[in-house]
C-alpha positions in Angstrom: -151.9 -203.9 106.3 -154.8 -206.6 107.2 -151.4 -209.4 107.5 -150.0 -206.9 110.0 -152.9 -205.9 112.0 -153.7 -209.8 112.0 -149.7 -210.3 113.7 -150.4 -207.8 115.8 -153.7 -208.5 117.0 -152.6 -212.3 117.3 -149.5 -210.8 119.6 -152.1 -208.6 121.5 -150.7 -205.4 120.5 -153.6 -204.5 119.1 -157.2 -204.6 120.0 -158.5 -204.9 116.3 -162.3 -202.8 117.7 -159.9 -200.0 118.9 -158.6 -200.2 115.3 -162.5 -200.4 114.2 -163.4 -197.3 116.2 -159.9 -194.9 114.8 -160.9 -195.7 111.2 -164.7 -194.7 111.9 -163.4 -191.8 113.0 -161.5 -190.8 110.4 -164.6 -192.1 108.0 -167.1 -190.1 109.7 -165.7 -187.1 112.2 -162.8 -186.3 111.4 -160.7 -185.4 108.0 -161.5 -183.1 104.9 -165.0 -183.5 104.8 -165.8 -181.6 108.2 -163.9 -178.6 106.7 -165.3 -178.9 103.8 -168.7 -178.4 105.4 -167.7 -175.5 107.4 -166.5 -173.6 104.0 -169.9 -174.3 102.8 -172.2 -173.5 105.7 -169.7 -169.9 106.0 -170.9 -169.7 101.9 -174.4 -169.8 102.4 -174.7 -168.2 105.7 -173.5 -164.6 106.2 -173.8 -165.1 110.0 -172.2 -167.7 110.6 -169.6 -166.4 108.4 -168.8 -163.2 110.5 -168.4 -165.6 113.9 -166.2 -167.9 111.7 -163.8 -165.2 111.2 -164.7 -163.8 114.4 -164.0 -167.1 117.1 -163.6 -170.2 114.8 -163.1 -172.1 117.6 -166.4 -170.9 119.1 -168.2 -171.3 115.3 -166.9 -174.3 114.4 -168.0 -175.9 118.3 -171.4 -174.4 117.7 -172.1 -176.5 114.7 -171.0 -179.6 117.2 -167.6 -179.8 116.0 -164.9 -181.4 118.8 -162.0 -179.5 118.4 -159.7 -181.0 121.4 -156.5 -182.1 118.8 -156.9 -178.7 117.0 -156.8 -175.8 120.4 -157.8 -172.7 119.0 -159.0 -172.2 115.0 -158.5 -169.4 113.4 -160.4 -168.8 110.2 -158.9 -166.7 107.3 -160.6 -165.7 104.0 -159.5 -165.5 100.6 -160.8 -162.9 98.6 -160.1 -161.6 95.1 -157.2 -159.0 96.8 -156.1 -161.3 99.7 -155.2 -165.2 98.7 -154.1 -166.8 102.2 -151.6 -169.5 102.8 -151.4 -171.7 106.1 -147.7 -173.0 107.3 -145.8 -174.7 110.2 -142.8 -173.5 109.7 -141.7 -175.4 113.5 -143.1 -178.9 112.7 -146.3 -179.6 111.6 -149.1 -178.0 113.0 -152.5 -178.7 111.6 -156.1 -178.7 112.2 -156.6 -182.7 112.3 -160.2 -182.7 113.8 -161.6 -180.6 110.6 -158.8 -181.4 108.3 -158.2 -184.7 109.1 -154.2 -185.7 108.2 -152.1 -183.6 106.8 -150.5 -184.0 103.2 -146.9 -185.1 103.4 -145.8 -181.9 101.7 -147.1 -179.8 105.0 -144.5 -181.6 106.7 -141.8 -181.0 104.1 -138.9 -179.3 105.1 -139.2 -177.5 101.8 -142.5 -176.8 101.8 -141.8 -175.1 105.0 -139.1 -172.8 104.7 -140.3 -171.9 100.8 -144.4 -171.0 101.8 -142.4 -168.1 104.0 -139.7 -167.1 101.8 -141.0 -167.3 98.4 -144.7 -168.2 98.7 -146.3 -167.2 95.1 -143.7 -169.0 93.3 -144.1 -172.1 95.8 -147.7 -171.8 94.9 -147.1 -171.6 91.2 -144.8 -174.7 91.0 -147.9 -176.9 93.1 -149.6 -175.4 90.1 -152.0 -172.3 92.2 -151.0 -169.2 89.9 -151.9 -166.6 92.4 -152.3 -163.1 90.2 -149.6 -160.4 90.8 -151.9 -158.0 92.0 -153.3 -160.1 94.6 -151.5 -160.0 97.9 -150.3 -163.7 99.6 -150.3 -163.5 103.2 -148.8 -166.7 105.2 -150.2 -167.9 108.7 -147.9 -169.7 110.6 -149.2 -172.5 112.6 -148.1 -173.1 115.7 -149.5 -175.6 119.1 -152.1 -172.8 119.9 -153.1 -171.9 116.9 -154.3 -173.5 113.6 -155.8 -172.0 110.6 -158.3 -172.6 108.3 -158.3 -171.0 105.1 -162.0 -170.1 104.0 -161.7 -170.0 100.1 -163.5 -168.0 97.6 -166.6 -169.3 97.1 -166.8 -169.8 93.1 -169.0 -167.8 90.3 -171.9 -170.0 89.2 -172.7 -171.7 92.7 -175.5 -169.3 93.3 -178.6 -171.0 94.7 -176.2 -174.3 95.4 -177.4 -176.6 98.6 -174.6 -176.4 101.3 -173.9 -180.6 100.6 -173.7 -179.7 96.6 -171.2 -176.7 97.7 -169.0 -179.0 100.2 -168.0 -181.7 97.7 -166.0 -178.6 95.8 -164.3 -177.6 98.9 -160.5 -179.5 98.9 -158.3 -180.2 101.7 -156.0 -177.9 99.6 -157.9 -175.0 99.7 -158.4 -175.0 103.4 -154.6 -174.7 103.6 -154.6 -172.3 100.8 -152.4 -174.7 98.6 -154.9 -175.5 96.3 -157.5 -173.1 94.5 -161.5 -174.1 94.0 -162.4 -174.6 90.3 -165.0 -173.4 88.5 -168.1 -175.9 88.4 -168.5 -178.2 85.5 -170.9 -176.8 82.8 -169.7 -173.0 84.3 -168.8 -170.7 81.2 
């Protein structure tokens, strides 16, 4: 990477302190970690958890949260009845500014056309066993609207700082690919 941004740069193709800026983006606004937080502050906040799944686009804006890639968020939660699962089933819509890039499996043609017609055992073979008695329901993506899967928050967090509760949060879970695992030292 550094010999071709080095060719490029010596070309002029590439201003390497517009480079600078993209990655500090990526570093510090955008990508897993901003979604991460918003799970968090909707676990330890029951307001700001009812506008979540009210307007996220208007919760997620209130915390300060520029949301001009993603267009309208819409949150969904996952309960112990209701596990959610978030697909583009056109291309590959995503919520970049909170989730940052997508995994290349989103993208997948497989992934795709399995998360709608056989999402439970999609799930099971990316290793989420989702109980048969818990209903999957599947969000299709699309231009104007992205999701954001609000997972359950886990047993044995109770009394957890919002920063300590964000670092369990995954990029999975927010798509509903991926489940949140008990904390260590939780029986």
């Amino acid at each position: 990477m550094r010999a071709l941004e080095r060719i490029l740069s010596e070309k002029g193709y590439l201003d390497p302190s517009v480079l600078d800026r993209i990655v500090e983006t990526y570093e510090t606004r955008i990508g897993p970690h901003v979604g991460a937080g918003i799970v968090a502050r909707a676990w330890v906040d029951p307001i700001f958890r009812a506008s979540l799944l009210t307007d996220g686009t208007a919760a997620v804006r209130a915390l300060g949260h520029d949301l001009r890639r993603t267009g309208h968020l819409t949150a969904v939660e996952n309960t112990s009845e209701v596990h959610n699962l978030v697909v583009c089933t056109l291309c590959s819509c995503y919520p970049h500014d909170i989730l940052g890039l997508p995994p290349v499996w989103y993208k997948s043609a497989p992934y795709r056309s399995r998360a709608v017609k056989d999402p439970r055992g999609m799930l099971a073979e990316m290793g989420v066993t989702i109980p048969h008695d818990v209903v999957v329901r599947v969000w299709d993506s699309t231009a104007e609207m992205r999701y954001l899967v609000v997972p359950e928050r886990p047993a044995g967090t109770e009394g957890w700082r919002e920063d300590e509760l964000a670092r369990l949060v995954t990029r999975d879970s927010m798509i509903g690919a991926g489940l949140i695992g008990r904390p260590a030292g939780y029986r």
